[in-house]
TIBA-143759 format. One line per 4 residues: number of its first residue (from 1); their letters; for each residue x, y, z of C-alpha. Coordinates in Angstrom, 1 decimal. Layout:
BEGIN
NUM) A) X Y Z ~ ...
REM end
This chain:
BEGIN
1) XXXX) -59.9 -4.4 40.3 ~ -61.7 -4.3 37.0 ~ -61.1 -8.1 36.4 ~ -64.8 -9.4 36.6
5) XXXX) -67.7 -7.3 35.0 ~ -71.5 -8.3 36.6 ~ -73.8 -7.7 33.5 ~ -77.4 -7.6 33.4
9) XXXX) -80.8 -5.5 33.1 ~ -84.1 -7.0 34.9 ~ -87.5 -5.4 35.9 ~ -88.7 -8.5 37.2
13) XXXX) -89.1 -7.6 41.0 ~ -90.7 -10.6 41.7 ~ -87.9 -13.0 40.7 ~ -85.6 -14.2 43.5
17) XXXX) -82.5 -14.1 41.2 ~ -81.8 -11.7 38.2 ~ -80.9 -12.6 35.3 ~ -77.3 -11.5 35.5
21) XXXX) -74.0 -13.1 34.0 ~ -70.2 -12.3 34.8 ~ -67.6 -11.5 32.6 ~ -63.8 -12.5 33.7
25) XXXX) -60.7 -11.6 31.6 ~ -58.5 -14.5 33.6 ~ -55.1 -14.7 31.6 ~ -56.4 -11.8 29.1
29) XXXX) -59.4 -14.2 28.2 ~ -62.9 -12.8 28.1 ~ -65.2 -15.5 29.7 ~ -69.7 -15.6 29.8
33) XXXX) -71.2 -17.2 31.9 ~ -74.8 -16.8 33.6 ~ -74.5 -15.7 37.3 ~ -78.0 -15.2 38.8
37) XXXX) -77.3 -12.6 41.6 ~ -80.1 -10.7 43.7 ~ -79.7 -7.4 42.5 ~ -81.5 -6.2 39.9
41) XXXX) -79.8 -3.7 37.4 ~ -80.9 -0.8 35.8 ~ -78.1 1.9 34.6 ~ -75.6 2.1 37.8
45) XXXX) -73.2 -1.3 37.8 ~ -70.1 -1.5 39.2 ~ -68.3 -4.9 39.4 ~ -65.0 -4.3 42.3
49) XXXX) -62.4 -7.1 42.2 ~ -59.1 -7.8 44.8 ~ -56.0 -7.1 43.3 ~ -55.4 -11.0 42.5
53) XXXX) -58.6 -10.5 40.5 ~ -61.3 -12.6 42.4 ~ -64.4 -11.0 43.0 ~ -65.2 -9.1 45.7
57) XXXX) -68.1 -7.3 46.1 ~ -70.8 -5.4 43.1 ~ -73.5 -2.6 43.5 ~ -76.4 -1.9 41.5
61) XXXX) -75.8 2.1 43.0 ~ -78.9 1.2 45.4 ~ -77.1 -1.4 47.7 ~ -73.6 -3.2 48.0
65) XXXX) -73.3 -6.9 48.2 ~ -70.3 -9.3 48.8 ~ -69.0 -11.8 46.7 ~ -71.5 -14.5 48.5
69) XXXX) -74.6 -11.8 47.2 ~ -75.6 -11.3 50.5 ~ -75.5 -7.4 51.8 ~ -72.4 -6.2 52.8
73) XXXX) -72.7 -4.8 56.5 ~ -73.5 -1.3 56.3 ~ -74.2 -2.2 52.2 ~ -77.9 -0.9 52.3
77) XXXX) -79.3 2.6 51.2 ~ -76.2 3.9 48.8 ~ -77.1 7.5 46.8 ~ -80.0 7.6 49.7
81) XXXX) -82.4 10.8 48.5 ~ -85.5 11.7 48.2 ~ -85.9 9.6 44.6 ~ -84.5 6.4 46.2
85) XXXX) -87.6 4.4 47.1 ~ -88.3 5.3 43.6 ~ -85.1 3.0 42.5 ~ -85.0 1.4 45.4
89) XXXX) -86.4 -2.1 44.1 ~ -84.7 -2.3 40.4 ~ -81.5 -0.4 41.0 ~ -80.4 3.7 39.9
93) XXXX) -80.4 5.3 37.0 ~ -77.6 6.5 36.1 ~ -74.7 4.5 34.7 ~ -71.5 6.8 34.8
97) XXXX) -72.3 7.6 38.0 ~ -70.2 6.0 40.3 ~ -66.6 4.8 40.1 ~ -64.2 3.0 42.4
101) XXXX) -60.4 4.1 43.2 ~ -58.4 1.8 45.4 ~ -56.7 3.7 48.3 ~ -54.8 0.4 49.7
105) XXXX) -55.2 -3.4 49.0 ~ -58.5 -3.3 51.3 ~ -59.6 0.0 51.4 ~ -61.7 0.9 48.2
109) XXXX) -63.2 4.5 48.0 ~ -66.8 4.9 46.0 ~ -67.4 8.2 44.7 ~ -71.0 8.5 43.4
113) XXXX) -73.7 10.9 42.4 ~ -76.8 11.9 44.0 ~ -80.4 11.7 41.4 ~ -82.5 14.8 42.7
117) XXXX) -85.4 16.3 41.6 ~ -84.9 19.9 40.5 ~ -88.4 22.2 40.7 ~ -87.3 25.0 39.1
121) XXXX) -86.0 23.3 36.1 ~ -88.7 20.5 36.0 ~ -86.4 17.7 35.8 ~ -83.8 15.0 37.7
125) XXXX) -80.6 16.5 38.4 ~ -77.4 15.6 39.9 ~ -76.7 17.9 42.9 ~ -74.6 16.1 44.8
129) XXXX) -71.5 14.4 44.8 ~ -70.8 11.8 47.8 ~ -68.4 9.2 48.4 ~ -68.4 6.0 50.3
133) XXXX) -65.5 3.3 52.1 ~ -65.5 -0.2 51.8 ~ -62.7 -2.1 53.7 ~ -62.4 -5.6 52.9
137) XXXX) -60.5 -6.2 56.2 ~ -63.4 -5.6 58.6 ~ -66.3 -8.7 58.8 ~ -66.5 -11.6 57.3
141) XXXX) -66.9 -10.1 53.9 ~ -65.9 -6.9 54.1 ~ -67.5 -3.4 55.6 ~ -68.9 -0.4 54.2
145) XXXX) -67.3 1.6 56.9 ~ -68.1 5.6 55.1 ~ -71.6 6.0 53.2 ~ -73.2 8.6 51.1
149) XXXX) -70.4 11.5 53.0 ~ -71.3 15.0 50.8 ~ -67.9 16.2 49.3 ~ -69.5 19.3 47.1
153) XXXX) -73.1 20.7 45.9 ~ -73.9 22.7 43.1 ~ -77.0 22.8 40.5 ~ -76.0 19.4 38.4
157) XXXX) -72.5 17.8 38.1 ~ -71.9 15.9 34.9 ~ -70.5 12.5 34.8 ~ -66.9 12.1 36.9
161) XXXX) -63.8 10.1 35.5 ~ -60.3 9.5 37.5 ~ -56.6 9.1 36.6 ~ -53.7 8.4 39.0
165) XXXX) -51.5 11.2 40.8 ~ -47.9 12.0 38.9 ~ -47.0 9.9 42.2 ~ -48.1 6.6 41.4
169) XXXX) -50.6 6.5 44.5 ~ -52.9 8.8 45.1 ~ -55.9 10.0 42.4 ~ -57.6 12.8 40.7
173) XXXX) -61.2 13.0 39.8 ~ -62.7 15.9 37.2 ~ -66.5 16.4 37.9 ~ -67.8 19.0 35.6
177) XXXX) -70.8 21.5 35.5 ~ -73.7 20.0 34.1 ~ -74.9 24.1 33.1 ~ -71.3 26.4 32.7
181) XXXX) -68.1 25.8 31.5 ~ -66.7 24.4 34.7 ~ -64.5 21.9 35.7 ~ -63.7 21.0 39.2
185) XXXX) -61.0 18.6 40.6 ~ -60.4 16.8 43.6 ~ -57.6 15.5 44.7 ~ -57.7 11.9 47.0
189) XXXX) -54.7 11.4 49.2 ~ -54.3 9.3 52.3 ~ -57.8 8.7 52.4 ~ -58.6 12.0 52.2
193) XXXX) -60.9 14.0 49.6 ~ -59.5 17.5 48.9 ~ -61.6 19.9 46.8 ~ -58.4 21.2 44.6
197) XXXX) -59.0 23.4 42.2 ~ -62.4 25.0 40.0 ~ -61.0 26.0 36.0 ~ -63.2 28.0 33.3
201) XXXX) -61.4 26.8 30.6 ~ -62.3 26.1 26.7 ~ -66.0 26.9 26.0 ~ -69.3 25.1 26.4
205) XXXX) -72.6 26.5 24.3 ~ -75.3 27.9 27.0 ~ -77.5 24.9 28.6 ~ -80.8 27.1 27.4
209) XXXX) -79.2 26.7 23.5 ~ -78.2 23.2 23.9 ~ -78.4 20.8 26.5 ~ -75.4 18.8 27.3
213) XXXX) -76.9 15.5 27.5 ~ -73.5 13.8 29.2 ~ -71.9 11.3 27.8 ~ -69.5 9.7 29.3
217) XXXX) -66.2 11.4 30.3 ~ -63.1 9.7 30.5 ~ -59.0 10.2 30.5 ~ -56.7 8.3 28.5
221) XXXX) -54.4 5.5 29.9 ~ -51.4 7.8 30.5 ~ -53.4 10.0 32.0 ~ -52.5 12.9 29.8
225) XXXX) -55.3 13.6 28.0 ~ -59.0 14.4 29.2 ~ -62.4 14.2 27.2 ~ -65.5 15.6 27.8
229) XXXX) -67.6 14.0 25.4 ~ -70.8 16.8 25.8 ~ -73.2 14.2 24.0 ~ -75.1 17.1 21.9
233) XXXX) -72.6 19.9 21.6 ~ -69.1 18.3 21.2 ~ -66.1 16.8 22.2 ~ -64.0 18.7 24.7
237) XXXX) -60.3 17.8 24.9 ~ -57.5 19.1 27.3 ~ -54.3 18.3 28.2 ~ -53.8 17.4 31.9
241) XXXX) -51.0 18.0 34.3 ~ -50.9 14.7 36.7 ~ -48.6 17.0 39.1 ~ -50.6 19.7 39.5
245) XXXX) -54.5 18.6 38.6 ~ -54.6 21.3 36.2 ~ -56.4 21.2 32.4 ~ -55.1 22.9 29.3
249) XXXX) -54.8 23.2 25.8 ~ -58.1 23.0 24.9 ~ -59.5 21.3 21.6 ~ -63.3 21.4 20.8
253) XXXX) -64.7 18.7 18.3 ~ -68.0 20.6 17.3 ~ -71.4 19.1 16.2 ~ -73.0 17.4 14.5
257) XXXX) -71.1 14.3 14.1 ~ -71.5 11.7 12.1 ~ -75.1 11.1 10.6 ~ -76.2 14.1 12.5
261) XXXX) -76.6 11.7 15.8 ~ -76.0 12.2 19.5 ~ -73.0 10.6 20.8 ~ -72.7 8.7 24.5
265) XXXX) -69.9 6.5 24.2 ~ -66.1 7.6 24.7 ~ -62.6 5.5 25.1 ~ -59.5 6.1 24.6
269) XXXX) -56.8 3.3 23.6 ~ -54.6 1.4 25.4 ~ -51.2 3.3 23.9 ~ -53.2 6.4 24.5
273) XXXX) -53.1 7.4 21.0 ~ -56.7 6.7 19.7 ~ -60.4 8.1 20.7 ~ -63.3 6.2 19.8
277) XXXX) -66.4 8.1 20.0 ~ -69.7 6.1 19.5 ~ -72.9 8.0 17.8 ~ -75.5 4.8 18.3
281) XXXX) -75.2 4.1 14.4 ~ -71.1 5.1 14.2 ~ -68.1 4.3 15.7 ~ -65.7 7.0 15.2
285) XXXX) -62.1 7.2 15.3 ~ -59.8 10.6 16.2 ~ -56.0 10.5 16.5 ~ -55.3 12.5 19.4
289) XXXX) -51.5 12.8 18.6 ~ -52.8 14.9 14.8 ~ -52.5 18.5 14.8 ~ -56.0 19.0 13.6
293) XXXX) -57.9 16.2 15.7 ~ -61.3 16.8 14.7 ~ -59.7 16.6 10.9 ~ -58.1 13.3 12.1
297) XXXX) -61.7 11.7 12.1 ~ -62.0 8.2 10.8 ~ -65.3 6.2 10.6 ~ -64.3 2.7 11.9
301) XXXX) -67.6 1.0 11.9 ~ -71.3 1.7 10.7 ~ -74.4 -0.5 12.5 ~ -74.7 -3.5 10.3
305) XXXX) -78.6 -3.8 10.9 ~ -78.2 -6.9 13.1 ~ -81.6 -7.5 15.3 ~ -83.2 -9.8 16.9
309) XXXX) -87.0 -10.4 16.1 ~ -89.0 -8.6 18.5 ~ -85.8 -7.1 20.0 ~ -84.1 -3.8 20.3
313) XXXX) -81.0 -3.0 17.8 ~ -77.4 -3.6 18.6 ~ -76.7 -0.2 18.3 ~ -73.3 1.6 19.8
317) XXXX) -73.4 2.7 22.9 ~ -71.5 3.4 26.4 ~ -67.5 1.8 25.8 ~ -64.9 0.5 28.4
321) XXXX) -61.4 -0.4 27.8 ~ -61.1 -3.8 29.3 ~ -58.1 -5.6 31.2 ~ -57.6 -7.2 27.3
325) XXXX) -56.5 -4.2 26.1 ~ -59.5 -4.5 24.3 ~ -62.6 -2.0 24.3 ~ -66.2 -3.5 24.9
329) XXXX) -69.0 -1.7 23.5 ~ -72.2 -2.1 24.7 ~ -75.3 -2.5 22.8 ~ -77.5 -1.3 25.5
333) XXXX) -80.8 -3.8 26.9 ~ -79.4 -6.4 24.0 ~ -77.7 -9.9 24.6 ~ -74.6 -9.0 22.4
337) XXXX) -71.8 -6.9 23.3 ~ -69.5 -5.1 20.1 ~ -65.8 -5.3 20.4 ~ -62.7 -3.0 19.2
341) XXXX) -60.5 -5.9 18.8 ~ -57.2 -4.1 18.0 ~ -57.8 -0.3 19.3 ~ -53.8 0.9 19.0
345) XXXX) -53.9 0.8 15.3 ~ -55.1 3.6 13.3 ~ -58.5 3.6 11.0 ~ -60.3 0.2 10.1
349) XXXX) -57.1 -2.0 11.2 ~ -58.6 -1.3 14.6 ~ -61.3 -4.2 14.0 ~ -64.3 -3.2 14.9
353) XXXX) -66.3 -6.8 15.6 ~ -69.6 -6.0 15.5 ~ -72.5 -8.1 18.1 ~ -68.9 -10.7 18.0
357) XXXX) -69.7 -11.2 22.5 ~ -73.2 -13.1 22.6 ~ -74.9 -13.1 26.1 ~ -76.9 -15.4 27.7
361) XXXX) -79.1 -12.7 29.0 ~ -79.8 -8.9 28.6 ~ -77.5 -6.0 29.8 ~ -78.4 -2.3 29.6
365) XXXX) -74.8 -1.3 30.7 ~ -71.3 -2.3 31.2 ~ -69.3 -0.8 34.5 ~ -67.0 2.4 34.2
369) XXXX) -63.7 2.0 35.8 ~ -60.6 4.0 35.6 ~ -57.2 3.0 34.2 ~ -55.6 1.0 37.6
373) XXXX) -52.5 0.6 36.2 ~ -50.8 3.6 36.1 ~ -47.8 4.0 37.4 ~ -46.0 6.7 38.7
377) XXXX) -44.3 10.1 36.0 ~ -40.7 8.8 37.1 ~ -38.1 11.5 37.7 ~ -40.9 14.3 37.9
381) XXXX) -40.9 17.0 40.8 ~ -43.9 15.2 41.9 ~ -42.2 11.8 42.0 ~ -42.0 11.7 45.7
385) XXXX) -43.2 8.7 47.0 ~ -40.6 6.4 45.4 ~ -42.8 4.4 43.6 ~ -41.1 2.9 40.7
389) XXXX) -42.0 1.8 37.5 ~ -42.0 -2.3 37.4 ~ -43.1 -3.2 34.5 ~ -46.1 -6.2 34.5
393) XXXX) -46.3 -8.6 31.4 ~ -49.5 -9.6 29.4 ~ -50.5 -10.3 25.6 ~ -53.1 -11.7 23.9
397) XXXX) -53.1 -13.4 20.7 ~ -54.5 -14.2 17.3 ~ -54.0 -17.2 14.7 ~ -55.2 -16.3 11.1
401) XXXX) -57.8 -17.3 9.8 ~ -55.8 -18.4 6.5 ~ -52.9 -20.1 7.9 ~ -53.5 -21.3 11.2
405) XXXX) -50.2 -21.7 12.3 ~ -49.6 -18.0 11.9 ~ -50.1 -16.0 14.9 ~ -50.5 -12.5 15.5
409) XXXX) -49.0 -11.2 19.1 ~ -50.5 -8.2 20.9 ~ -48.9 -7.0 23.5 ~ -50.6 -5.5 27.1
413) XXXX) -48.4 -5.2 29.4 ~ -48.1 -2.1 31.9 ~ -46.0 0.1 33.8 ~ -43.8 1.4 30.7
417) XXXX) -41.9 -1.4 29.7 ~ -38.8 -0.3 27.0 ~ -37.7 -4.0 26.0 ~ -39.7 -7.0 25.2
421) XXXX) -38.1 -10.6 24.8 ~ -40.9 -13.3 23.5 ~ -40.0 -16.9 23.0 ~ -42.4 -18.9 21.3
425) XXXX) -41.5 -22.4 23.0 ~ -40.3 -23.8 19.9 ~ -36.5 -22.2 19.2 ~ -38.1 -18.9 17.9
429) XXXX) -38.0 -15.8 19.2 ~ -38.6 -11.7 18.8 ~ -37.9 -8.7 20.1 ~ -40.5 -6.9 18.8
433) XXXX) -43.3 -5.1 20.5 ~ -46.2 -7.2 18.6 ~ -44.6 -10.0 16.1 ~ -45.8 -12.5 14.4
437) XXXX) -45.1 -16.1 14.2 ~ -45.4 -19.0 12.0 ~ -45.4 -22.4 14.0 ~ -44.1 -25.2 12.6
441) XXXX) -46.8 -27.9 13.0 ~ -50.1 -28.5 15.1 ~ -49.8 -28.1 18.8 ~ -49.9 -26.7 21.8
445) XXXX) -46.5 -24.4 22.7 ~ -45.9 -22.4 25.6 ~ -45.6 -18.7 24.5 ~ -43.2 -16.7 26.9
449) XXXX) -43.4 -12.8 27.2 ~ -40.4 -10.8 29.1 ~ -41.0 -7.6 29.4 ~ -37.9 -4.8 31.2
453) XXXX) -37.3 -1.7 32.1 ~ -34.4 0.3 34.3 ~ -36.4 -1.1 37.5 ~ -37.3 -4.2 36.8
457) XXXX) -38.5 -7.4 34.4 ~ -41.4 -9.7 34.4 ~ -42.4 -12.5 32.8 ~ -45.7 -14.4 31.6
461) XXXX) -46.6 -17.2 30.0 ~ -49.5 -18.9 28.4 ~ -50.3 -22.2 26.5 ~ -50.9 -21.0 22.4
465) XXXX) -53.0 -23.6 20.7 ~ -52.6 -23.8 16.9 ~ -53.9 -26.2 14.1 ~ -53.8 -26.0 10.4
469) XXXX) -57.2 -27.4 9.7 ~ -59.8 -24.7 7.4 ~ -62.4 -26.5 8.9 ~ -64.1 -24.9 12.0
473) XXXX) -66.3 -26.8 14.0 ~ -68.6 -25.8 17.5 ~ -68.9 -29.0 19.3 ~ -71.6 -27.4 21.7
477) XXXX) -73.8 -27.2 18.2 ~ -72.6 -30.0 16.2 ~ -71.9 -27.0 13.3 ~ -69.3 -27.6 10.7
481) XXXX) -68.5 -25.1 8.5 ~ -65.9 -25.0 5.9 ~ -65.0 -21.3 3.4 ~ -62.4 -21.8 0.6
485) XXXX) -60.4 -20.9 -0.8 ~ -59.2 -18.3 1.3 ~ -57.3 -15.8 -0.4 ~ -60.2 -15.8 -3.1
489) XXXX) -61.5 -14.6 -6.0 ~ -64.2 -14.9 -8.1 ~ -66.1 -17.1 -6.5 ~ -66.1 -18.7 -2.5
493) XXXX) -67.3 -21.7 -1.6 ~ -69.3 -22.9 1.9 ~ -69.3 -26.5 2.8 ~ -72.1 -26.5 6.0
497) XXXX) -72.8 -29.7 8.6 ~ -76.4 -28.6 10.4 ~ -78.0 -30.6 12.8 ~ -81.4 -32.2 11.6
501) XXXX) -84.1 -28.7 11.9 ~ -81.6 -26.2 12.2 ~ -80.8 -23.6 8.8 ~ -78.6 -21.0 9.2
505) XXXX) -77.4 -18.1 7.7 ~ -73.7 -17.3 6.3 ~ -73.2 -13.8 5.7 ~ -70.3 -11.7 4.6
509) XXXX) -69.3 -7.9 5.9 ~ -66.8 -5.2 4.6 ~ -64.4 -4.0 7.2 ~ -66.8 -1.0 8.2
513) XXXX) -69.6 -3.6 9.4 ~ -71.9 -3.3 6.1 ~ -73.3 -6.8 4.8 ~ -72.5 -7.3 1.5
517) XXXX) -73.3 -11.0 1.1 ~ -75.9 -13.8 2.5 ~ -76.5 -17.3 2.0 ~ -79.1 -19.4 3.7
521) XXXX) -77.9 -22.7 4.5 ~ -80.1 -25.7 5.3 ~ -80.3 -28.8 7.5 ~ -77.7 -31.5 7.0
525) XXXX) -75.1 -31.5 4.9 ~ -75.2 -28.1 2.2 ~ -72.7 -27.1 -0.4 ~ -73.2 -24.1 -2.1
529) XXXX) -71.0 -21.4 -4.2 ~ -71.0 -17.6 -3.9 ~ -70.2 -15.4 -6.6 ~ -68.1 -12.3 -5.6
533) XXXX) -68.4 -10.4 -8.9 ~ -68.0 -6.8 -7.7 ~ -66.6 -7.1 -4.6 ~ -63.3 -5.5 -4.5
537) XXXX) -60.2 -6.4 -2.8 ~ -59.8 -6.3 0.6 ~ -60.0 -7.6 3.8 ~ -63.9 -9.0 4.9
541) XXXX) -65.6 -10.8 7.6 ~ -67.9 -13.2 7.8 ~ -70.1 -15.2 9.9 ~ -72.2 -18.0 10.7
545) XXXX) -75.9 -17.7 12.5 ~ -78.2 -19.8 14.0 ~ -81.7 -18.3 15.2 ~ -79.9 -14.6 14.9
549) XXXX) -77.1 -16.4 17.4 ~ -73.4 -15.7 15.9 ~ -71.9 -19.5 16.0 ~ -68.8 -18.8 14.0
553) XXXX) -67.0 -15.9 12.8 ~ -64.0 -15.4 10.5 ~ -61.9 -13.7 8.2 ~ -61.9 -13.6 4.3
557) XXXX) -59.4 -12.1 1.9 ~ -60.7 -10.9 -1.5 ~ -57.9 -10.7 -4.2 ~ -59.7 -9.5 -7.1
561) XXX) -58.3 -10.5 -10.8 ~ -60.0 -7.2 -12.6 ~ -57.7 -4.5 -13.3
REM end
């Protein structure tokens, strides 16, 4: 459902066709590439694939369109209000503010929140939460067959997130007060919204003190822990019971943060371990398995300055863990998207890639989905739909940048595997949960992944391309660009090909995202050698660019002879 991600952010009401671009993750791959769609963007974006992953239908929170961009039948007038004409032409406000949970393999239920204008307090509000039906089996292209139906009003909701039922089918959603310390779930069965339960539970500081400026909300991929990242007064985690719907154990994270900043952005890992809070300038990390969390706190990344000229900062902003097992961070009405390239691992291993996705056009947000593959709490009392476990397998993987016939193996697979069984299509195998793997010459080799469980196995394959060459080259530039040697020490060395009236710019970063190196490279063919006399040992990153345009990236090891 989450396998294509429409991107984009246009005021231009006079164009035909935004300026919009589509993210897949086919075979754990993230793909760019421009998509000019009709509907311009603003904050609300939500991207709905099949289950096979082809894309189905997007809304920009104003209107619903099918996968040819025209309107899907009943499509027109979603979050209708008195501020919609007021959106109406470049799409709504708010970005967290609608999410999508699968009832069936057609049916796909919207809930979404109403903008309002609130007199008393002087100010937009959210008043109103409302859901909406698409069924993909009704038209040509499918039907919006329930729109803008009120499920609850209060003063102003805060942002909603979703995790599956202790069943493996049905859902709860948490909504909470935007002004008290409320929380109020809703349990969707059959089809059917049912306001559950309404908790006081933990604290929040009075709305006159400190306004909760809601940042995004979200539970982890088990669906065992809940955050309420308050955005000015703190992070609010709970334990959550998928039987019952019920929060507790309550840990506050208080302010300030980092730098003194406001935070927005909040995800959680794929093994569930790991939240990553961003503060625009920060990424933050917090093991939520420590007995002290907020003592757990590990800065994983600080803004590396990158900007454009005449252009907005890549800060860090709104996050979504992707199919990839990776988490996108968005760098909010920029053309570059940050990326948390191995989230499960603790502190700076996590690889924080900063401005590493560049976009052929703009993008103010990124779509908020819940985790869709959960399965069911097998053997618990409220395992009573008989919905096993059966385990799905996926990886990604890695060759290093030193030895390019060594590969590093991530696994992604789902449903609670308990054995995994790789064979590397050329007599070698492992069963560990992320090996490695020399290879023993250039090629192309056909990487198997078996994963199992009591219920069930699966297995999934991919080609693995590997070459020992140090040489990197963009044939869609005509760039050439060699670093060695690689371990180094002293000194590195850059051997650059340009095309005639291009220069670049070769620039090296510590693992938290700080540049500690730059060399400008001109036209042609450029040698030149780069002292790294105070640079201690570690583990760096570095980077070619064009025009501020990232053409290559890579890794650099620093062995330093000084005792």
């Amino acid at each position: 459902y989450d396998n294509n991600w429409i991107l984009g952010y246009d005021f231009e009401s006079n164009a035909s066709l935004s300026e919009t671009m589509k993210l897949s993750f086919d075979n754990q791959q993230v793909a760019v590439k421009n998509f000019p769609l009709k509907l311009d963007f603003a904050a609300a974006n939500l991207t709905i694939s099949k289950e096979n992953g082809d894309f189905f239908f997007y809304t920009n929170g104003i209107r619903i369109h099918d996968n040819m961009d025209n309107l899907m039948q009943g499509g027109d007038s979603l979050n209708f209000g008195t501020k919609w004409p007021g959106y109406a032409m470049y799409g709504y406000p708010v970005q967290d503010g609608i999410i999508m949970m699968p009832l069936n393999d057609s049916i796909f239920f919207l809930l979404h929140l109403l903008v309002e204008y609130n007199f008393e307090f002087g100010q937009t509000f959210l008043p109103a939460l409302l859901y909406s039906i698409v069924n993909s089996n009704i038209g040509e292209k499918g039907s919006v067959i329930l729109k803008n139906k009120l499920i609850k009003t209060i003063v102003d909701f805060e942002f909603p997130a979703a995790t599956k039922h202790a069943n493996g089918q049905d859902w709860w959603i948490i909504v909470p007060h935007f002004l008290e310390n409320k929380f109020f779930t809703f349990g969707l069965a059959q089809g059917e919204i049912i306001d559950t339960l309404t908790q006081h539970i933990g604290y929040k500081p009075p709305w006159q003190d400190s306004m909760d400026l809601s940042g995004q909300n979200v539970f982890s991929p088990d669906g065992s822990i809940y955050v309420d990242n308050d955005g000015r007064n703190g992070i609010r985690i709970f334990d959550f019971d998928r039987c019952t719907g019920e929060l507790s154990n309550f840990r506050w994270i208080h302010l300030p943060l980092t730098g003194n900043l406001l935070t927005f952005g909040a995800a959680i890992s794929p093994n569930s371990r790991f939240l990553y809070i961003t503060s625009r300038e920060y990424v933050e990390q917090y093991d939520l398995q420590a007995n002290d969390i907020a003592a757990s706190k590990e800065i994983v990344a600080v803004y590396d300055g990158f900007q454009l000229p005449s252009e907005l900062p890549t800060y860090f902003y709104s996050m979504q863990l992707a199919p990839n097992g990776k988490i996108i961070i968005n760098g909010a009405a920029t053309k570059y998207l940050h990326v948390i390239n191995h989230p499960n691992e603790k502190g700076i291993a996590c690889d924080v890639r900063q401005h590493i996705l560049s976009l052929p056009q703009y993008t103010f947000s990124t779509p908020i989905y819940p985790h869709y593959r959960l399965g069911s709490i097998d053997g618990s009392p409220c395992d009573t739909l008989g919905i096993d476990n059966h385990p799905l397998a996926r990886y990604t993987w890695e060759a290093d940048t030193v030895n390019s016939l060594l590969v590093q193996f991530t696994d992604n697979s789902f449903y609670q595997p308990t054995q995994w069984s790789w064979d590397f299509g050329d007599g070698g195998s492992s069963n560990e949960i992320n090996p490695t793997h020399t290879f023993p010459a250039d090629g192309t080799y056909t990487v198997c992944l078996t994963v199992s469980n009591q219920y069930d196995s699966d297995t999934w394959c991919q080609a693995v391309t590997v070459g020992a060459t140090s040489t990197q080259e963009d044939a869609s530039t005509g760039v050439q660009l060699s670093v060695y040697p690689n371990p180094a020490s002293d000194v590195i060395h850059l051997s650059c090909q340009l095309p005639p009236g291009k220069t670049a710019t070769w620039k090296l970063f510590d693992a938290l995202g700080r540049e500690i190196k730059s060399e400008r490279l001109q036209a042609g063919i450029t040698a030149r050698t780069c002292s790294l006399e105070g640079v201690p040992s570690g583990m760096y990153f570095h980077r070619l660019e064009i025009d501020g345009v990232v053409i290559q990236a890579g890794k650099l090891t620093v062995v330093s002879d000084k005792k």
